[in-house]
C-alpha atoms as one frame of an Amber mdcrd trajectory, in Angstrom:
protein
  82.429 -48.955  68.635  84.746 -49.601  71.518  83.392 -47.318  74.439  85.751
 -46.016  77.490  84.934 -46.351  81.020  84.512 -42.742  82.132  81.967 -42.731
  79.315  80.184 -45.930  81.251  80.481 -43.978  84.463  78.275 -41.356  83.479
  75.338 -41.106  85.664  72.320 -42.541  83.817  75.077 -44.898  82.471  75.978
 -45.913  86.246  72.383 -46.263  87.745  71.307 -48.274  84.531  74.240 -50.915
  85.366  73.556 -50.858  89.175  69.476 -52.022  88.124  71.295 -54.601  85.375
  74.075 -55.842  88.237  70.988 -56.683  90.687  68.646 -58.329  88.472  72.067
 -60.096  86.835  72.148 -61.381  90.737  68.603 -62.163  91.291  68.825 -64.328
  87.983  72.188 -65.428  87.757  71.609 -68.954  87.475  69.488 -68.440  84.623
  71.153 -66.563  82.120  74.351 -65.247  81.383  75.600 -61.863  82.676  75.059
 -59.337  79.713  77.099 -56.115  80.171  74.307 -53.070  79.751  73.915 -51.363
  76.221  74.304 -47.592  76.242  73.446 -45.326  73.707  76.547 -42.773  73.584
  73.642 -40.306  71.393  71.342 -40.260  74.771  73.829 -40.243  77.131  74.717
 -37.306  75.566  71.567 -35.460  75.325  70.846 -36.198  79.378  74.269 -34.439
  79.840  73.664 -31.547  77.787  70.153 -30.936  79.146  70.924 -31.178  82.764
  73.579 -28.763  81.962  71.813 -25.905  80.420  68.903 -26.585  83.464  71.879
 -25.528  85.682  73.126 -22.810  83.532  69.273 -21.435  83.916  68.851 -22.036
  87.583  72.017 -19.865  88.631  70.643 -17.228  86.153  67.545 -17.107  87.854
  69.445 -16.969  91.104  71.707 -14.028  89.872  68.235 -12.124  88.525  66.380
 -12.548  92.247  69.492 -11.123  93.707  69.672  -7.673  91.573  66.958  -5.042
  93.171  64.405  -3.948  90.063  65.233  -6.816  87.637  62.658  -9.178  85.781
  61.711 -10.789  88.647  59.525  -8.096  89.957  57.973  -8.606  86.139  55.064
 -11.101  87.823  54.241  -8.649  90.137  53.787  -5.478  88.386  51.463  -7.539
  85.790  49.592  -8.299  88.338  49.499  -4.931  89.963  48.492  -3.987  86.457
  45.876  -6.152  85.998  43.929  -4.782  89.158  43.451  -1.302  87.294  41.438
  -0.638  84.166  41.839   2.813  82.673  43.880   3.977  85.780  40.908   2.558
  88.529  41.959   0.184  91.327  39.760  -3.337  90.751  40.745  -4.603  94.292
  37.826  -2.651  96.421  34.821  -2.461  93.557  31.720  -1.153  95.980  28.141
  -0.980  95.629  26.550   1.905  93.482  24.794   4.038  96.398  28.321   4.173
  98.147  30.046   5.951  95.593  26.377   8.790  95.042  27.075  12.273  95.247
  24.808  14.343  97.324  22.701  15.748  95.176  22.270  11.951  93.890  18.425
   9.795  94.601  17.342   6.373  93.179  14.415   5.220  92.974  13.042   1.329
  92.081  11.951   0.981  88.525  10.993  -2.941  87.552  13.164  -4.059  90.140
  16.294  -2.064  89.362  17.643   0.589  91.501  17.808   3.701  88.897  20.399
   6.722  90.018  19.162  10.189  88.990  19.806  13.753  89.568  17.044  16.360
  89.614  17.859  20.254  89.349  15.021  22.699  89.939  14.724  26.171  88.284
  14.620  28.307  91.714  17.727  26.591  92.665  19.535  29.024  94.696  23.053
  27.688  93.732  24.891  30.714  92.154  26.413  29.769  88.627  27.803  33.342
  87.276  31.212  32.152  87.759  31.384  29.436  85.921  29.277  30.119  83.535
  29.624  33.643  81.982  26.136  33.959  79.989  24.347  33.050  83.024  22.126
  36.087  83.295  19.799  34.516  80.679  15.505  35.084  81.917  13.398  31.602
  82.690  11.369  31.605  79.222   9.115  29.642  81.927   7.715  27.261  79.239
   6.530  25.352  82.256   7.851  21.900  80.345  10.681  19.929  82.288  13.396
  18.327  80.487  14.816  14.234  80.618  18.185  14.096  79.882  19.812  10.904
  78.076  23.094  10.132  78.123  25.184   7.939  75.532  27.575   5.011  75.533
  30.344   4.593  78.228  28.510   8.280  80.015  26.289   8.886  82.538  24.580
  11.912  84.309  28.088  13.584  84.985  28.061  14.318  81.161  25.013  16.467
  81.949  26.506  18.218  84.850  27.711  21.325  83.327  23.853  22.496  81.691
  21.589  20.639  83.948  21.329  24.322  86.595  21.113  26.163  83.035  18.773
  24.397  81.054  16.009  24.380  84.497  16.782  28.111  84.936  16.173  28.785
  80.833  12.951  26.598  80.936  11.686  27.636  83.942  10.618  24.292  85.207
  13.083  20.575  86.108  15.552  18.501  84.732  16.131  15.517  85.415  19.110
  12.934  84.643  19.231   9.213  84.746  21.821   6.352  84.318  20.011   3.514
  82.360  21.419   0.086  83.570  24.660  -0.773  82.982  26.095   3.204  83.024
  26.354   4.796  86.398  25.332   4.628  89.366  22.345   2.597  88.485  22.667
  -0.702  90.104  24.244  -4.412  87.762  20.949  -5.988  87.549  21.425  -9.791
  86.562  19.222 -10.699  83.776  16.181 -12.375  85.338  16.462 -10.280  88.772
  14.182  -7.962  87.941  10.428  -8.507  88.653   9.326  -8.045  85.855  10.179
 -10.489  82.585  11.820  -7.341  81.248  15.830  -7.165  80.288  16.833  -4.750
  82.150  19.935  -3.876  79.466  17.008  -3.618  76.730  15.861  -0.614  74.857
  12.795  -1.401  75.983  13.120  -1.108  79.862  15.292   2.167  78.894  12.208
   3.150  77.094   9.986   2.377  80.329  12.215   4.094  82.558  12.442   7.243
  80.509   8.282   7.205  80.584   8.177   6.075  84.150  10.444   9.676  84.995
   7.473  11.816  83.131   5.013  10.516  85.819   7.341  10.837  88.847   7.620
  14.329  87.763   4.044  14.825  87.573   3.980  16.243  83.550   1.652  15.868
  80.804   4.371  16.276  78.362   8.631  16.704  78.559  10.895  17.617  76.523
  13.843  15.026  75.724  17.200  15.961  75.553  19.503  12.620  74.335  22.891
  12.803  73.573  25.185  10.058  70.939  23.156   6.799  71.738  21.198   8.096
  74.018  19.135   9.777  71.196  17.809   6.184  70.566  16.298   6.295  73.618
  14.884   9.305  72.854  13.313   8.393  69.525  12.324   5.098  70.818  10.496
   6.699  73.722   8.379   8.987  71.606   6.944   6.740  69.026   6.032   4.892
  72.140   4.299   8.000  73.213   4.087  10.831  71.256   1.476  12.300  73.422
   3.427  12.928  75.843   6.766  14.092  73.970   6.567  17.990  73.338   9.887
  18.219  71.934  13.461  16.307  71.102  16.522  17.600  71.082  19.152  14.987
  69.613  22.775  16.321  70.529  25.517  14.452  68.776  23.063  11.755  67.506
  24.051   8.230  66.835  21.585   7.176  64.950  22.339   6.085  61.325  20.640
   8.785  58.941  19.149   6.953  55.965  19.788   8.257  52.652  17.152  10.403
  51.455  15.696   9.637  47.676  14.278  12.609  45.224  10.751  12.033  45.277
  11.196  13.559  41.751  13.391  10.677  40.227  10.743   7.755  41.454   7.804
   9.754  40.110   9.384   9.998  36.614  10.525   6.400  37.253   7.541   5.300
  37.787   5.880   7.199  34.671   8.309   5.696  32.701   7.197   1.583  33.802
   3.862   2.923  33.114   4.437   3.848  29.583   6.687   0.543  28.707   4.802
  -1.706  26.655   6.680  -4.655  27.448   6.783  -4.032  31.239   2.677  -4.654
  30.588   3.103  -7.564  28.910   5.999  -9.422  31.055   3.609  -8.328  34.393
   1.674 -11.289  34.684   5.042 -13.586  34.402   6.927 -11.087  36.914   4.129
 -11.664  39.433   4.504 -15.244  39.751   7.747 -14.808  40.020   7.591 -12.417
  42.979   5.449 -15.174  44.035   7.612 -17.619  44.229  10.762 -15.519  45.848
   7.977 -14.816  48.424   7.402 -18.233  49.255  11.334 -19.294  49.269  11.537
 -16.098  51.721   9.332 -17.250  53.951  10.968 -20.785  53.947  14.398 -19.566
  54.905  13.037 -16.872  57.365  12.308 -19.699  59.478  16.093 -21.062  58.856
  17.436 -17.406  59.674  15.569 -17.486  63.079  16.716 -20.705  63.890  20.322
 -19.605  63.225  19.756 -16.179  64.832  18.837 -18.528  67.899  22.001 -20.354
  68.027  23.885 -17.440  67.739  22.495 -15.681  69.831  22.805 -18.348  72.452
  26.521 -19.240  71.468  27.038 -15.125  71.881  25.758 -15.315  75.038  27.495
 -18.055  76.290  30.689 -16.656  75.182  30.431 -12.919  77.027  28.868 -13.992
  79.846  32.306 -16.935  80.356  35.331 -15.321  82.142  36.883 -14.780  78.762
  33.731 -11.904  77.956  35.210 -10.498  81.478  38.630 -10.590  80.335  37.802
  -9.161  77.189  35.720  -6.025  78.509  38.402  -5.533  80.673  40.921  -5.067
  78.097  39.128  -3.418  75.971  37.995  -0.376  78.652  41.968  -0.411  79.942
  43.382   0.237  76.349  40.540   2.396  74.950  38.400   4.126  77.143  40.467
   7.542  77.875  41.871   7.430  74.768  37.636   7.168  73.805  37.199  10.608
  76.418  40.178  12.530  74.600  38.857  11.668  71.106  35.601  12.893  71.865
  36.872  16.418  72.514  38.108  18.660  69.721  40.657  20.293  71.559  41.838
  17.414  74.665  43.774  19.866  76.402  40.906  21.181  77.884  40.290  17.455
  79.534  40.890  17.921  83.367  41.630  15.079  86.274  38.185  15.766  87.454
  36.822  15.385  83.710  38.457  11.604  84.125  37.634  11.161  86.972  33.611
  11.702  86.633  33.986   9.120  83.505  35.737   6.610  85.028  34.091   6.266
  88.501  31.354   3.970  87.349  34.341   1.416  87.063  34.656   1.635  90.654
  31.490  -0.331  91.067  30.673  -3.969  91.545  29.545  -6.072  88.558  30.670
  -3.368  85.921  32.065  -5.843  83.310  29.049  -7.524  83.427  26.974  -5.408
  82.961  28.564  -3.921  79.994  28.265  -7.037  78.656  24.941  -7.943  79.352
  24.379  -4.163  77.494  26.162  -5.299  74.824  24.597  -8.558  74.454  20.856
  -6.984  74.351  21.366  -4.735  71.932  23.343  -7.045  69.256  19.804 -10.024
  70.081  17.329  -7.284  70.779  14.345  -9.082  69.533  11.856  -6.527  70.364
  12.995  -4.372  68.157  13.691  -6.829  64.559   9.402  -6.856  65.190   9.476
  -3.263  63.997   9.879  -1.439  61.313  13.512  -0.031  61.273  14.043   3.497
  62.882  15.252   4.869  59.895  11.638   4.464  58.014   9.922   6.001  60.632
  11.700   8.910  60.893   9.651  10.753  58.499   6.491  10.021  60.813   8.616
  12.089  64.018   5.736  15.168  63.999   6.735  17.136  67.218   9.615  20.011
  66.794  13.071  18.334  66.822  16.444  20.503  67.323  19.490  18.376  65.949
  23.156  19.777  67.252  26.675  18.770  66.345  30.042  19.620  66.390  31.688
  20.288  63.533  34.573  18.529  64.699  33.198  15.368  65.969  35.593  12.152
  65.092  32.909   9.350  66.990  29.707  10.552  65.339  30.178  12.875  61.732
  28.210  16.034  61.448  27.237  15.020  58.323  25.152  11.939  59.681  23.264
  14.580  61.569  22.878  16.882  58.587  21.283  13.917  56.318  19.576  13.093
  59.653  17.393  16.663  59.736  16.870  16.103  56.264  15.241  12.977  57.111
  12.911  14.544  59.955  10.587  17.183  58.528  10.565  20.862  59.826  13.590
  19.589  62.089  16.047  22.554  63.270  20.027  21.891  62.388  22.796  23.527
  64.371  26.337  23.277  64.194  28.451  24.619  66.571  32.317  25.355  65.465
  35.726  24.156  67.138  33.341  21.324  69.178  33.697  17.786  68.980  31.503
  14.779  70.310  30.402  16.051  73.637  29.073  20.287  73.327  27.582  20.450
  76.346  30.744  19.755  77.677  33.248  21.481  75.092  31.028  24.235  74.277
  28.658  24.932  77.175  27.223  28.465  76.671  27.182  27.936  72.843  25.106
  25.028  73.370  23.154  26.697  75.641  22.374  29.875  73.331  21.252  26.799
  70.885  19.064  25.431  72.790  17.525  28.735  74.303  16.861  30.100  70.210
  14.917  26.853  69.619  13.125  26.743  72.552  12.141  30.481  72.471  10.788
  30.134  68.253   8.951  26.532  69.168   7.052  28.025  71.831   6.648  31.473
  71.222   8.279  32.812  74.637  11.029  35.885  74.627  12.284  36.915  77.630
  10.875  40.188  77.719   7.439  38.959  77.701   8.640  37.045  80.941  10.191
  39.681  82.256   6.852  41.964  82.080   4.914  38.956  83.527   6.950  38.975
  86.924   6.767  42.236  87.109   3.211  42.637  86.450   3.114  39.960  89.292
C-alpha cells in the first residue's frame, strides 16, 4: 500500500528514518540504501496514546485549579487514616500520661497494671447522681475485684464502684488487664517472667495478686461479658479465697444441660438388651482401636495446631494485622458502644470518650492483637478440662445478671448458664442491654445489694443498731 509523506513525517516515523539515514551513511558502501518500513497500525496507536496522555494531563491541570475538587481526595484519606473511631493517631502517648487522678499502677510480672481503688468512708457525695444512694454499709467486711470485658476497661465500672464500697462496707478495686486501658503494651517476652502477658493465665495471676495487695482472706468477684472468664478462671484456681461471683452480662458459652432422668432410663435400657451383652466384647476392641488411631492423629493435630499457630502469628503481628485492627476498631467500635445499650440515646460524648481513650495510647493495635492471638493458641488452657464441665463443680454463691435486651451476649445464655451452676441466683433486669451497670445503675445496684444481704445474712437494720450501739 502506497503510503503519503505526511504519514512518513510523523514523529516516531521521522526519528526512525533519521537512525536509518545515519547508519545508511556509516555503511553506505556496503549495502544499498533501504527506505525504512513503517507500520501505518503502530504509528497509529503512538498517535492515539500520546493524545489521550494530553487530553488527561490538561484535565488534571483544570482539577488542581478548582478549590475543593478531587485533588484534595489524597489528602483527606490520609487525614482519615490518622483517626480510628474519631481518635487522632498522630500523638499516641504513653499510658500513665493519659491516668486520671484517682488512677495508681503498680508492677505485676513486669507489666505496669492501671487500677482504681474506692474506699467505703469515701467522703465524695453521690446523692445527686445517684438517687437511691441513701442505702446502709451491710459492712460484710469482704472487698470486691471488678473485671471488665472486651474493648472496656475500669471506666465501665465508674458509675457503681463509690456504691458497691459504700453497700459492702469495705474496697473495690478495678483493673485493666493488658491490652485494655491504661495498663501498659507489654511485648511478648518483656515481661520477667516466661508468662504471656495477653494470657488468661497472667489475667488470672493479676486478679490473685490484687487479693494480697488488699490484704483479704477472701473477695468477692464482680466480672462483666468476658471478663467473667477471668472470674471463673480465677476461682477454680483458688476457691479458697473466692467468697462469691457475680457474673454480669456473662460471655461464657452455657452448655446445654441433659435430664439426668433420660440417661438413667437410657442406661437401664443397655442394661436389659441382650444383644448389647453379647456384641460388648466386639465393641470393646473396637473402642480400642479408635483409641489408638486417636492417639496417632493427636500427635498430627498438634503438629498442625503448631503451624498454625505460628503462620497466625506471623500474619497479625506483619503490618497487615496493624492495618487490619485498625480498620476493624474505625468501622465497628462505636457502632460496638451503641449496640451494647438498649436505648443509645442515652450514650453521651463523655460515654465515648471514656471508651475510646485507650486508643490514644502507644502500641494499642498491638496489643489487641497480641490479645487476640493468646486467646485463639492459648495452650494452657486445651490442658484442661473445658469450662463448661466444670461448671457444675463452682460451690461458692454465684449471682448471674442480664439484660433482657442484650444484642452482644443473649439473656438466655445466662439463663441456661444458672441452670448449669447449682444454687446460682438469676436476675434480669428490664429495658437494659449489654452493659447494666451502666444503663441501669440503681437497678443493678438493688440486685446486687438483695444477693449480698440473703448470702450473708446482713440487713441494714442490724447495721444500723450496731453503729449505734457503738
Amino acid at each position: 500500500m502506497a503510503l503519503s509523506l505526511s504519514h512518513l513525517i510523523s514523529v516516531p516515523a521521522s526519528l526512525h528514518f533519521q537512525s536509518n539515514v545515519r547508519h545508511f551513511h556509516s555503511d553506505s558502501t556496503k549495502e544499498k540504501f533501504q527506505f525504512p518500513s513503517i507500520d501505518p497500525k503502530a504509528t497509529s496507536k503512538l498517535t492515539l496514546s500520546r493524545a489521550r496522555a494530553s487530553v488527561r494531563a490538561s484535565a488534571r491541570a483544570r482539577a488542581a485549579s478548582i478549590p475543593g475538587s478531587t485533588s484534595d481526595f489524597p489528602e483527606q484519606q490520609l487525614r482519615k487514616r490518622r483517626s480510628v473511631a474519631g481518635v487522632d493517631q498522630d500523638e499516641l502517648l504513653d499510658p500513665h500520661e493519659l491516668a486520671d487522678p484517682d488512677s495508681a499502677f503498680c508492677d505485676i510480672h513486669g507489666v505496669r497494671v492501671h487500677h482504681k481503688v474506692c474506699h467505703h468512708d469515701d467522703g465524695k457525695a453521690e446523692s445527686s447522681t445517684f438517687p437511691d444512694s441513701s442505702r446502709g454499709a451491710l459492712n460484710i467486711g469482704l472487698p470486691f475485684i471488678l473485671l471488665h470485658g472486651f474493648g472496656a476497661s475500669v471506666f465501665s465500672w465508674d458509675r457503681v464502684m463509690r456504691p458497691l464500697a459504700r453497700i459492702a462496707g469495705s474496697k473495690v478495686l478495678a483493673f485493666d488487664r493488658p491490652a485494655f486501658g491504661l495498663t501498659a503494651r507489654t511485648q511478648v517476652g518483656d515481661a520477667v517472667a516466661a508468662l504471656n502477658p495477653y494470657s488468661m493465665a497472667f489475667a488470672v495471676l493479676a486478679t490473685l495478686s490484687f487479693i494480697d495487695m488488699l490484704g483479704a482472706q477472701k473477695t468477692i468477684l464482680m466480672g462483666h461479658s468476658a471478663g467473667c472468664l477471668v472470674a471463673v478462671n480465677a476461682y477454680f484456681e483458688a476457691p479458697e479465697r473466692i467468697a462469691a461471683l457475680i457474673l454480669v452480662a456473662p460471655a461464657i458459652v452455657a452448655p446445654f444441660v441433659s435430664r439426668r432422668v433420660a440417661v438413667e432410663k437410657d442406661g437401664q435400657m443397655r442394661k436389659d438388651n441382650p444383644l448389647i451383652s453379647i456384641w460388648r466384647p466386639v465393641l470393646k476392641i473396637c473402642m480400642l482401636i479408635i483409641s489408638v488411631t486417636l492417639r496417632m492423629l493427636g500427635g498430627m493435630i498438634d503438629m498442625i495446631r503448631l503451624v498454625y499457630a505460628k503462620v497466625l502469628a506471623a500474619v497479625l503481628r506483619s503490618s497487615f494485622g496493624v492495618m487490619l485492627v485498625r480498620m476493624v476498631i474505625d468501622k465497628f467500635g462505636i457502632l460496638a458502644i451503641r449496640n451494647s445499650w438498649y436505648d443509645a440515646s442515652q450514650i453521651s460524648d463523655h460515654v465515648l470518650q471514656g471508651y475510646t481513650k485507650p486508643l490514644r495510647t502507644k502500641g494499642w493495635e498491638m496489643a489487641l492483637l497480641e490479645y487476640t492471638l493468646a486467646m485463639l493458641t492459648d495452650s494452657a488452657s486445651k490442658s484442661k478440662p473445658p469450662l463448661s464441665r466444670r461448671l457444675a463443680e463452682i460451690s461458692c454463691p454465684v449471682l448471674i445478671v442480664t439484660g433482657d435486651n442484650d444484642r452482644l451476649v443473649p439473656s438466655w445464655n445466662a439463663e441456661r448458664l444458672s441452670m448449669a451452676i447449682p444454687r446460682s441466683t438469676f436476675e434480669v433486669i428490664k429495658n437494659c442491654g449489654h452493659l447494666p451497670q451502666e444503663e441501669r445503675v440503681n437497678e443493678f445496684l438493688s440486685v446486687v445489694e438483695r444477693f449480698l444481704q440473703r448470702v450473708f445474712g446482713v440487713s441494714e437494720s442490724t447495721n444500723t443498731s450496731n453503729s449505734n450501739s457503738e
